[in-house]
C-alpha positions as CSV (number, residue, x, y, z in Angstrom):
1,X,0.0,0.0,0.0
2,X,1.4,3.1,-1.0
3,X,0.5,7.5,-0.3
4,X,0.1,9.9,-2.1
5,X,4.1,11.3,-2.5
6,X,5.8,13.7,-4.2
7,X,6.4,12.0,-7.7
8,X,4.7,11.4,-11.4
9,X,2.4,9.2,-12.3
10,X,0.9,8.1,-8.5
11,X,-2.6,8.5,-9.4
12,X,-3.3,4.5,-8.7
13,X,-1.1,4.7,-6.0
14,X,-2.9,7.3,-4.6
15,X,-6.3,5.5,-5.2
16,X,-4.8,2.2,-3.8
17,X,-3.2,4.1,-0.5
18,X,-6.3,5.8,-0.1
19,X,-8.3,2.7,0.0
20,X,-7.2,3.1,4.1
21,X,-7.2,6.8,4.2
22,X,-9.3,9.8,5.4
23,X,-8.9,14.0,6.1
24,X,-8.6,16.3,8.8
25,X,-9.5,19.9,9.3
26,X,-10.3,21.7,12.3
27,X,-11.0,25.6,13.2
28,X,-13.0,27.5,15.8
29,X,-14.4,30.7,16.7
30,X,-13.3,32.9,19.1
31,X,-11.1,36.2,18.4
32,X,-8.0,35.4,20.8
33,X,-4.8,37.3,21.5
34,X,-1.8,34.8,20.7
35,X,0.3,34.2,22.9
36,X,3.5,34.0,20.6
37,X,6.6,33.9,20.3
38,X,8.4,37.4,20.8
39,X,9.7,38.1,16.5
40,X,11.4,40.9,17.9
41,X,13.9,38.6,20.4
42,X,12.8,35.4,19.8
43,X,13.6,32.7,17.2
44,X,13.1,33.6,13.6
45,X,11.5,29.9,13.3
46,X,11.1,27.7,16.3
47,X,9.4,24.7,15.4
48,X,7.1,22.7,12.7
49,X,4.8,25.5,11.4
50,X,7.0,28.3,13.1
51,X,4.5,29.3,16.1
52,X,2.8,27.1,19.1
53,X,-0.3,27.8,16.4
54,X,2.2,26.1,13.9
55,X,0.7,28.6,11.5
56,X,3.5,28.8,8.9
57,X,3.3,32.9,9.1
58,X,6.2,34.8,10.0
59,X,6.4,38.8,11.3
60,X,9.6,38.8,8.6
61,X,9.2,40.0,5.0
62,X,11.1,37.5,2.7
63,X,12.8,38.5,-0.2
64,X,12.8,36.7,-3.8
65,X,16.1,34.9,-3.7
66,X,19.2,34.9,-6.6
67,X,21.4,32.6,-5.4
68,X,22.2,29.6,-3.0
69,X,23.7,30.8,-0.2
70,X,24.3,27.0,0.7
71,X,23.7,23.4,0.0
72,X,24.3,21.2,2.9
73,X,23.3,17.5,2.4
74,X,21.9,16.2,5.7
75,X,20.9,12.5,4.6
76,X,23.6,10.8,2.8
77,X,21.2,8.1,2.8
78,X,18.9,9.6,-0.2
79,X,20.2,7.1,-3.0
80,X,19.8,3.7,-0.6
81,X,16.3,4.9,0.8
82,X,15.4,5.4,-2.6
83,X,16.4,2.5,-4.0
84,X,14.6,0.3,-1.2
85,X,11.2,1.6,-2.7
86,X,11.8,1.5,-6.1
87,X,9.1,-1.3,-7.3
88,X,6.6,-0.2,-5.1
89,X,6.9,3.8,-5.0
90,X,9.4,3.7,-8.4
91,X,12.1,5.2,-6.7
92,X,10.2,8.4,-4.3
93,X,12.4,9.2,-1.4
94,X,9.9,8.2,1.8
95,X,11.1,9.7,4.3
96,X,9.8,13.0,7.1
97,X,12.5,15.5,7.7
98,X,12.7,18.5,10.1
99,X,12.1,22.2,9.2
100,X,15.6,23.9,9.1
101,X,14.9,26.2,12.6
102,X,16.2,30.2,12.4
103,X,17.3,32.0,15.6
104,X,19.4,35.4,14.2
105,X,22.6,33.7,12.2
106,X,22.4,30.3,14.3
107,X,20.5,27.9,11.6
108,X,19.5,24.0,13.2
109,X,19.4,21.2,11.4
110,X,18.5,17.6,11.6
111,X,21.5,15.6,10.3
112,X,22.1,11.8,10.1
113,X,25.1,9.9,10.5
114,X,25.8,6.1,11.3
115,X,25.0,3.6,8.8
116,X,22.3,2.2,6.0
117,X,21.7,-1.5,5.7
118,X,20.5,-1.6,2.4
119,X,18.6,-5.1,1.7
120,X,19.8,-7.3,-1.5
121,X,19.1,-7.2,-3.8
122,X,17.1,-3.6,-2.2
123,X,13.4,-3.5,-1.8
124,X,13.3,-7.4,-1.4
125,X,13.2,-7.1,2.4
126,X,16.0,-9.5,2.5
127,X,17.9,-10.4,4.4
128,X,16.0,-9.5,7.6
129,X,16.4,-7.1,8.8
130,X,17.8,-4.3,6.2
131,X,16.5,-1.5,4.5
132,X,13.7,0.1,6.4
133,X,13.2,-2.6,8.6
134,X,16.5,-1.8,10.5
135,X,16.7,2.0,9.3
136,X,17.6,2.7,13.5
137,X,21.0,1.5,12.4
138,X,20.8,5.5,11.3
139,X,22.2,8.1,13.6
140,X,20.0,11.4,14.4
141,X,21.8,14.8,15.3
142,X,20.6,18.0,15.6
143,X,23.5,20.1,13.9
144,X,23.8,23.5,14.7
145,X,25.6,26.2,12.1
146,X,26.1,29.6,12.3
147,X,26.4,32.5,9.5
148,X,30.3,33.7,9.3
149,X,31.1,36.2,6.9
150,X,28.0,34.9,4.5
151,X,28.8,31.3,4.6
152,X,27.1,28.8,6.7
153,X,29.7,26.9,9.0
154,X,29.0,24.3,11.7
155,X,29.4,25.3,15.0
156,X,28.5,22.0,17.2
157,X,26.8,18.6,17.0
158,X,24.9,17.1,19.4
159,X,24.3,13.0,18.5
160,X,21.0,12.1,20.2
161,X,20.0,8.5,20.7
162,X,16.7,8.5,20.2
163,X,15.0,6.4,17.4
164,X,11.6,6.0,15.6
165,X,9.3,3.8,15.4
166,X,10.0,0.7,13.6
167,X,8.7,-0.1,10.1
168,X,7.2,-3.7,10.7
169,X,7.1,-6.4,13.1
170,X,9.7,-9.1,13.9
171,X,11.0,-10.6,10.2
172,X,8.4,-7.6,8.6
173,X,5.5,-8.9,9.7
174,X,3.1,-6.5,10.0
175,X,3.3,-3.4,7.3
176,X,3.0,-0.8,10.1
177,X,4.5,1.9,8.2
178,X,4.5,0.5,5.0
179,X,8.3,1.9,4.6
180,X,7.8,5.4,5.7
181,X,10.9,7.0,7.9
182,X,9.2,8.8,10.9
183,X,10.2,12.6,11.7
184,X,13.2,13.4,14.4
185,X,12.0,17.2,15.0
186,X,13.7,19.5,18.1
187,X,12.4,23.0,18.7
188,X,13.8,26.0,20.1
189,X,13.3,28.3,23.2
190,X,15.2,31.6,24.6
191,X,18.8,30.1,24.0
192,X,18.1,26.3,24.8
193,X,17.5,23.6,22.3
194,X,15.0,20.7,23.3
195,X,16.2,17.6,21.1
196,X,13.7,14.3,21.0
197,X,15.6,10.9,23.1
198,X,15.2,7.5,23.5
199,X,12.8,5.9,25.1
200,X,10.3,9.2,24.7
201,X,13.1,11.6,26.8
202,X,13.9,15.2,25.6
203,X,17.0,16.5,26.2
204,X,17.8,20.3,26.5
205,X,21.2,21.7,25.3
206,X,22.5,25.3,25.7
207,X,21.8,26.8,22.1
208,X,25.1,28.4,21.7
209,X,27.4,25.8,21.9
210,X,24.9,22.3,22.5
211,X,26.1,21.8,26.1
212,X,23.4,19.3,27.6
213,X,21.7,21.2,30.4
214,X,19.2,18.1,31.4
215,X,18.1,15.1,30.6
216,X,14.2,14.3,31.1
217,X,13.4,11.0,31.3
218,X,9.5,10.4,32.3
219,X,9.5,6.7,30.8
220,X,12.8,5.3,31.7
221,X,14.9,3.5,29.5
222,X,12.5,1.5,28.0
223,X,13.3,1.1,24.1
224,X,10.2,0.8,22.8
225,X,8.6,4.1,23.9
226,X,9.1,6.6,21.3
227,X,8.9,10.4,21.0
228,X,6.6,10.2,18.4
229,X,5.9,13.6,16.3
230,X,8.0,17.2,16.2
231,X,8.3,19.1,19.9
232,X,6.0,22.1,20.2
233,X,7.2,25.2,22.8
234,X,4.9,27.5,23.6
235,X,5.0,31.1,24.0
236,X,5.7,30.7,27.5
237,X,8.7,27.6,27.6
238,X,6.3,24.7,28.1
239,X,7.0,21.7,25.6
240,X,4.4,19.2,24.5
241,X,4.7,15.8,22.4
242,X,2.9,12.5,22.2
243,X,5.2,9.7,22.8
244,X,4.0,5.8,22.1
245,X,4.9,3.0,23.9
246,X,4.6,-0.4,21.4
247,X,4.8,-3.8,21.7
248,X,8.4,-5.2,21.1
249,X,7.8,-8.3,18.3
250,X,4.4,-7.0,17.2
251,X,4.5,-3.2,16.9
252,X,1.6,-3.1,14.7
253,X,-0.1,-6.4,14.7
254,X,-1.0,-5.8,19.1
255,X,-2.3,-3.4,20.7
256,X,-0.1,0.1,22.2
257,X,1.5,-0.9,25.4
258,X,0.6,2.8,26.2
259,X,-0.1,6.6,24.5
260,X,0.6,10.0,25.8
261,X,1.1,13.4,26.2
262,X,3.4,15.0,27.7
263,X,4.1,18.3,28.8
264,X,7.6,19.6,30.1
265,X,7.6,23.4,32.3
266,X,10.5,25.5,31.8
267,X,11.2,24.4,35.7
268,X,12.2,21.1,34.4
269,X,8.6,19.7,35.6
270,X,7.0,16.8,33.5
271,X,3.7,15.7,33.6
272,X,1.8,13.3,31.3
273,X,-1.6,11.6,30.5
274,X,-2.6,8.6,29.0
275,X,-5.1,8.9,25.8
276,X,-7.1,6.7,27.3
277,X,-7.8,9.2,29.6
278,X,-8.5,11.4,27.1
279,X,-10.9,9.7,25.0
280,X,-12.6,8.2,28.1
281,X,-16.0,7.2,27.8
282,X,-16.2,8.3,24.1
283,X,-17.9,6.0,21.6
284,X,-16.8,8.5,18.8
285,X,-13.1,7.6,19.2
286,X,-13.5,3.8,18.5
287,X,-14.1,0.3,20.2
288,X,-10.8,-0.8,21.7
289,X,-11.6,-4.3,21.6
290,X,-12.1,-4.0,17.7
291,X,-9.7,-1.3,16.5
292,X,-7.5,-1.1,19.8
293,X,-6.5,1.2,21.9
294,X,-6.5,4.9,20.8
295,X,-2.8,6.9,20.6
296,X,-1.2,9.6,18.7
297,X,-0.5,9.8,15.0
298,X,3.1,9.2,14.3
299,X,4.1,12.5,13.2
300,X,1.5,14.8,14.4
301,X,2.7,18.1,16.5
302,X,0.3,19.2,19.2
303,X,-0.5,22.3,18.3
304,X,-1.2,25.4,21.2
305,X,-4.4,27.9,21.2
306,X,-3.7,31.4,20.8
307,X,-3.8,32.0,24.7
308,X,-1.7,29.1,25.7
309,X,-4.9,27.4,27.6
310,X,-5.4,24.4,25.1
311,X,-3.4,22.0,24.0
312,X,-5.1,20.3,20.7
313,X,-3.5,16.6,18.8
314,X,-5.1,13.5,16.8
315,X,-5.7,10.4,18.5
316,X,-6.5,7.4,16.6
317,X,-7.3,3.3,16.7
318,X,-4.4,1.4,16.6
319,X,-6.0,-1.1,14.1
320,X,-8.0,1.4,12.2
321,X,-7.1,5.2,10.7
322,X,-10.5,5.9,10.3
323,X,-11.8,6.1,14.0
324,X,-10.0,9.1,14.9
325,X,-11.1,12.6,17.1
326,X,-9.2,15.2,17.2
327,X,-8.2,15.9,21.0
328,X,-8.6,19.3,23.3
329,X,-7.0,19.0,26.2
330,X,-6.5,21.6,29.5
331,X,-3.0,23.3,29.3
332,X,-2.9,23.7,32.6
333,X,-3.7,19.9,34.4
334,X,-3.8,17.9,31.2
335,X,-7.6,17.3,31.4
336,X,-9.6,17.2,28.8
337,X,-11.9,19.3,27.8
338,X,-13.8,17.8,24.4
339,X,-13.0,15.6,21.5
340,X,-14.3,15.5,18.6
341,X,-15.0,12.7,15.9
342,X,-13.6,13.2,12.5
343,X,-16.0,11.0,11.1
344,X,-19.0,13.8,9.5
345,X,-21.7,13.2,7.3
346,X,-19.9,13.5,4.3
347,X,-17.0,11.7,4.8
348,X,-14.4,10.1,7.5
349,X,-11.1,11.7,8.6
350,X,-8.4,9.6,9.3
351,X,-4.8,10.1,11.2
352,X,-2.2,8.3,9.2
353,X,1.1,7.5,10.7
354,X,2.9,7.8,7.3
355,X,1.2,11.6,6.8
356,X,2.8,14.8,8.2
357,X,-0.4,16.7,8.9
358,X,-0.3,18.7,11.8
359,X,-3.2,21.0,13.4
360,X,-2.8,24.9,13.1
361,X,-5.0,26.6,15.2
362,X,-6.2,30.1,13.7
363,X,-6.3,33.8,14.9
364,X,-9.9,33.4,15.8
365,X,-9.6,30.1,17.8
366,X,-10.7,27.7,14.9
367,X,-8.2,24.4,14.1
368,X,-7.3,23.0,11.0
369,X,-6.4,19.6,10.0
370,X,-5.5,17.7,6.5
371,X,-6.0,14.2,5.7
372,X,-7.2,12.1,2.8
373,X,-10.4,10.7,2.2
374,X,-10.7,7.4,0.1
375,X,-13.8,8.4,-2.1
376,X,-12.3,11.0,-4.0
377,X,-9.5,9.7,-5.6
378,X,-6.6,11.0,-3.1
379,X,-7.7,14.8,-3.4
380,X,-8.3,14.2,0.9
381,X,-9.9,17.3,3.4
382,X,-9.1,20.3,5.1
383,X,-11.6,20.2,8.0
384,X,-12.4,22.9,10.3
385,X,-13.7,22.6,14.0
386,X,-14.7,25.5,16.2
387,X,-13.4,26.2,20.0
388,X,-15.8,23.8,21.5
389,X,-15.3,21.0,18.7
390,X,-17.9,21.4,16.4
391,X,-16.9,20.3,12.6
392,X,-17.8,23.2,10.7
393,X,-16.9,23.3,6.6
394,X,-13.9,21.8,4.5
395,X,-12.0,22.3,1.2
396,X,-11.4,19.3,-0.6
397,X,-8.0,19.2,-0.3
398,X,-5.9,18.6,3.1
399,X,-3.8,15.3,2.6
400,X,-0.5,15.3,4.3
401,X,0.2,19.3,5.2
402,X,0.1,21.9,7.5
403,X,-1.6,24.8,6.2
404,X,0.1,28.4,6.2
405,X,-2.6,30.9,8.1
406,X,-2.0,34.6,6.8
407,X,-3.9,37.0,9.7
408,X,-4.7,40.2,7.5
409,X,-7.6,43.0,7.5
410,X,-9.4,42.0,10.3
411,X,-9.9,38.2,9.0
412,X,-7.3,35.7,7.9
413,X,-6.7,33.5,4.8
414,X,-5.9,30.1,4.8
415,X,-2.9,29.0,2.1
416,X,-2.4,24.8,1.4
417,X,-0.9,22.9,-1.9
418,X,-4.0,21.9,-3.6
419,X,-3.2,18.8,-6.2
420,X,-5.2,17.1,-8.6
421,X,-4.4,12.9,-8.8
422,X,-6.2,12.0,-11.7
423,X,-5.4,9.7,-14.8
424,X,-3.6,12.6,-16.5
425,X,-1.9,14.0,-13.5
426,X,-2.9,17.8,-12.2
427,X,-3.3,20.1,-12.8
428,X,-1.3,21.6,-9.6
429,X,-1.9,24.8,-7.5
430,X,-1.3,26.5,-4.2
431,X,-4.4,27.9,-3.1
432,X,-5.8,30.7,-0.7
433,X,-9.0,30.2,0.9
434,X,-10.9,32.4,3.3
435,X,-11.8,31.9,6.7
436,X,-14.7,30.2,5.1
437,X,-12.4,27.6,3.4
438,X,-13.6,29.3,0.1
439,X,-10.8,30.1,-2.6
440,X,-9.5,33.7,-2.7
441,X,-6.8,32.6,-5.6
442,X,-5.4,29.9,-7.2
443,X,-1.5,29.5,-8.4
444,X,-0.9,26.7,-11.3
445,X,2.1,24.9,-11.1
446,X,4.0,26.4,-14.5
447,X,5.3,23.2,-15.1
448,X,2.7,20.7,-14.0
449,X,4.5,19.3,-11.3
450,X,3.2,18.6,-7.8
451,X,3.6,21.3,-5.1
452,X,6.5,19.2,-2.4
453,X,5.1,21.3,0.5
454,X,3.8,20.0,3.7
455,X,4.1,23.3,5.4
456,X,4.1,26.6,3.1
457,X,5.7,29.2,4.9
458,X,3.9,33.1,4.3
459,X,5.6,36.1,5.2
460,X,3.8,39.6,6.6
461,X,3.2,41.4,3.4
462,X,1.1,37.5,2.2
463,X,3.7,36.7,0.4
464,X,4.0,32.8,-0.1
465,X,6.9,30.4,0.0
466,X,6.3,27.0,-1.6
467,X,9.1,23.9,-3.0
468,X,7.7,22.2,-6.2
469,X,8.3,18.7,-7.8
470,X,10.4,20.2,-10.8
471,X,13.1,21.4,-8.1
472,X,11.8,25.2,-7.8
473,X,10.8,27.2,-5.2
474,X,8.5,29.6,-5.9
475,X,7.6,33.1,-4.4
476,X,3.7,34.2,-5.0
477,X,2.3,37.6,-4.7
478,X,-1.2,37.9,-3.3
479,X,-3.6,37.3,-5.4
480,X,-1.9,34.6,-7.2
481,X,1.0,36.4,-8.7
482,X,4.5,34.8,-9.6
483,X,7.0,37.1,-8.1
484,X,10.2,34.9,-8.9
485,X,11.6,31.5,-8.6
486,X,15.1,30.0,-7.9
487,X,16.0,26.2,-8.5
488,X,17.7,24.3,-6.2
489,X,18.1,20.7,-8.4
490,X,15.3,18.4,-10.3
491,X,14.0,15.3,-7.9
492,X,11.1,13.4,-9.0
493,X,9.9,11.5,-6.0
494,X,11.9,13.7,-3.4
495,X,9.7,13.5,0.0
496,X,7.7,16.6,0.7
497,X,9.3,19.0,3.6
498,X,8.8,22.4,4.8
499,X,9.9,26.1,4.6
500,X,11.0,28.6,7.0
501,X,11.9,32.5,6.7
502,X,14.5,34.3,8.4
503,X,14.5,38.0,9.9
504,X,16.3,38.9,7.6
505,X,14.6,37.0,4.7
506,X,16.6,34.5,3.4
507,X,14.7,31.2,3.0
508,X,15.6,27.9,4.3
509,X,13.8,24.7,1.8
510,X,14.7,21.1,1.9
511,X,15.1,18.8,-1.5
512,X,16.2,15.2,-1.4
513,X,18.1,15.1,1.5
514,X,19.8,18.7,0.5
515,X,19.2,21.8,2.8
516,X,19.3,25.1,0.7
517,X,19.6,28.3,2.4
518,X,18.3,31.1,-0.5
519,X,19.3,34.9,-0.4
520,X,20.9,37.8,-2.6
């Protein structure tokens, strides 16, 4: 079973994936003050999505880049990983990676080291294990580099041990997920860096030089709870993440040993609560003792409301994508306060582990999600809820993104890739809908590629930031306008990945397992 990816020709790919998929939206109603990050001393971008709201939008005005201001290559592993799917995804490079994080001239970035057992001959599985079924042979760093004299030099490496989830079972029983590398995503906070661990700890390293200031460790050492899903910090220090306890032979195949999230203060406090907790009582989330236990999607970001009093993520069955909610839950005692089903009348959402959609919460309280939907052909859902969980409209498109949320006029627009699957392949657009999920304007791909963005990034004049299939990045006026391009290097299949925007508007895009830094 394959997902819709960032390559040619997927349509029946897409169908077949879809078969087990479903979307997301989710938005509310309330005009609330955010409580952000400070964009006059804080970090230029902290974390997936930039803000707690993870809403893509930055205070910063980018610029339309002429040059590469550098090309580091963070996974050396691009051309094995790659050849592992070839037969099944022809080639497309499956695999999550972390936004490139901005504070002033320090630039973070997820780097791999260790070693790739490629199976033999690859994509035959064999010999067990290899290939993504032992891809935690892999080392995960956080890197950091700083800007000297206009060129991007490290500064320190920190080598973390924690590792994701597995791909399969013992000997690969069990598809689990179905080849798909999970995301290793830190986030930053007023000069410390909080880097995902083993066995679902965190640690937090002095941002100028990576000295480890602590080490939380709130499940012990056991290796088969994971971190599961980017770090979010809030406005005030606090940092949230689901973490996933599995079973050791039978990841996939038996139920969680356990779900949570967990919430660390800026006193070095931890607290956590079990989903079960949170879903207690609640037919909409699914019958454990068909579909199992309900948990966190693998590489979903709680996302923070605008005051810092909710904390909203996706829960889902084990067993089945399809009975899913989407989670409120008390910032403050890790109660919760509603969930809501994201199964409407017109279709079913579902949480997929092998999907990067993450909630955004908008200036007026509302949440977004994206997901797919397996009845119209892998076009999938934005869905909107309102502050006390109501499902209020979609856009038929949401599948595997976070969507930008540009706050201007009194309203706010809402900016996602928008791509058409069918026979003939696109056509391709980004697309700006209203707070109504209605579209404001439409960009076409010039080439008919797919847009590679899971997270658009938009700057404070509405300017939009977007990586396309054909190895461009494109910068769009409002109302749809093509205000230049730069190309980084041509990668059909390339895994979709996320922008950020400096202060001082450079741009930061990722393309098969190359980060480009883009400037004048």
């Amino acid at each position: 079973m394959s997902r819709v990816m960032c390559a040619s020709g997927k349509a029946s790919r897409i169908v077949s994936f879809l078969m087990c998929s479903v979307a997301l939206v989710l938005a509310a109603g309330l005009a609330i003050q955010a409580v952000e990050l400070d964009p006059a001393t804080g970090p230029d971008w902290a974390q997936w999505g930039r803000t707690p709201q993870h809403t893509g939008a930055t205070p910063a005005a980018g610029r339309v880049p002429t040059k590469q201001l550098a090309d580091i290559t963070f996974d050396p592993f691009v051309k094995q990983e790659q050849a592992e799917s070839k037969g099944k995804e022809k080639g497309d490079l499956l695999a999550h990676y972390q936004v490139p994080l901005v504070d002033g001239h320090r630039v973070f970035l997820e780097y791999k080291t260790g070693t790739y057992n490629s199976c033999d001959p690859p994509g035959s599985g064999k010999p067990y294990p290899c290939g993504p079924d032992d891809w935690d042979t892999q080392v995960w760093n956080e890197r950091s580099f700083t800007w000297t004299n206009g060129v991007l030099i490290e500064s320190w490496n920190f080598q973390s041990d924690w590792k994701p989830e597995p791909n399969s079972g013992a000997h690969g029983k069990g598809s689990g997920l179905d080849g798909w590398e999970p995301v290793f995503h830190p986030a930053i906070w007023k000069g410390f860096v909080f880097v995902p661990g083993f066995s679902g700890s965190i640690y937090k390293l002095k941002e100028a030089d990576g000295t480890v200031v602590a080490h939380y460790t709130p499940f012990g050492a056991d290796a088969n709870t994971f971190v599961s899903g980017p770090l979010t910090v809030d406005g005030h220090g606090n940092v949230y993440y689901d973490a996933l306890a599995l079973d050791a032979t039978k990841p996939w195949t038996h139920d969680v040993r356990g779900a949570y999230l967990v919430k660390l203060t800026p006193q070095g406090v931890v607290r956590k609560v079990k989903f079960s907790t949170l879903v207690k009582g609640s037919p909409d989330c699914g019958d454990r003792a068909v579909y199992g236990s309900q948990r966190p999607g693998v590489n979903v970001a709680p996302a923070i409301s605008g005051d810092a009093e909710t904390v909203y993520t996706l829960s889902k069955a084990h067993f089945n994508s399809a009975h899913a909610c989407l989670l409120a839950i008390s910032a403050t005692n890790l109660t919760a306060k509603w969930h809501s089903s994201l199964i409407t009348s017109g279709f079913a959402g579902s949480v997929f582990d092998i999907s990067s959609s993450t909630p955004s919460v908008a200036p007026d309280g509302s949440v977004l999600y994206g997901a797919a939907n397996n009845s119209d052909g892998g076009r999938g859902y934005l869905m909107k809820f309102d502050t006390s969980g109501k499902y209020l409209t979609s856009y038929d498109f949401g599948w595997d993104e976070t969507p930008a949320i540009y706050a201007h006029d009194g309203t706010y627009s809402v900016i996602i890739k928008d791509n058409y699957y069918g026979k003939n392949g696109g056509p391709y657009y980004i697309t700006q809908l209203n707070a109504n999920l209605e579209i404001e304007w439409q960009f076409e791909s010039p080439t008919n590629h797919e847009w590679c963005v899971n997270a658009p990034a938009v700057d404070k004049n509405g300017t939009v930031y977007a990586n396309n299939e054909d190895g461009n990045v494109y910068v769009i006026k409002q109302g749809g306008i093509l205000k230049g391009t730069i190309f980084l290097k041509k990668a059909i299949g390339a895994a979709y990945t996320p922008m950020a925007v400096g202060r001082d508007g450079k741009l930061y895009t990722e393309n098969d397992g190359d980060m480009f830094a883009l400037g004048r």
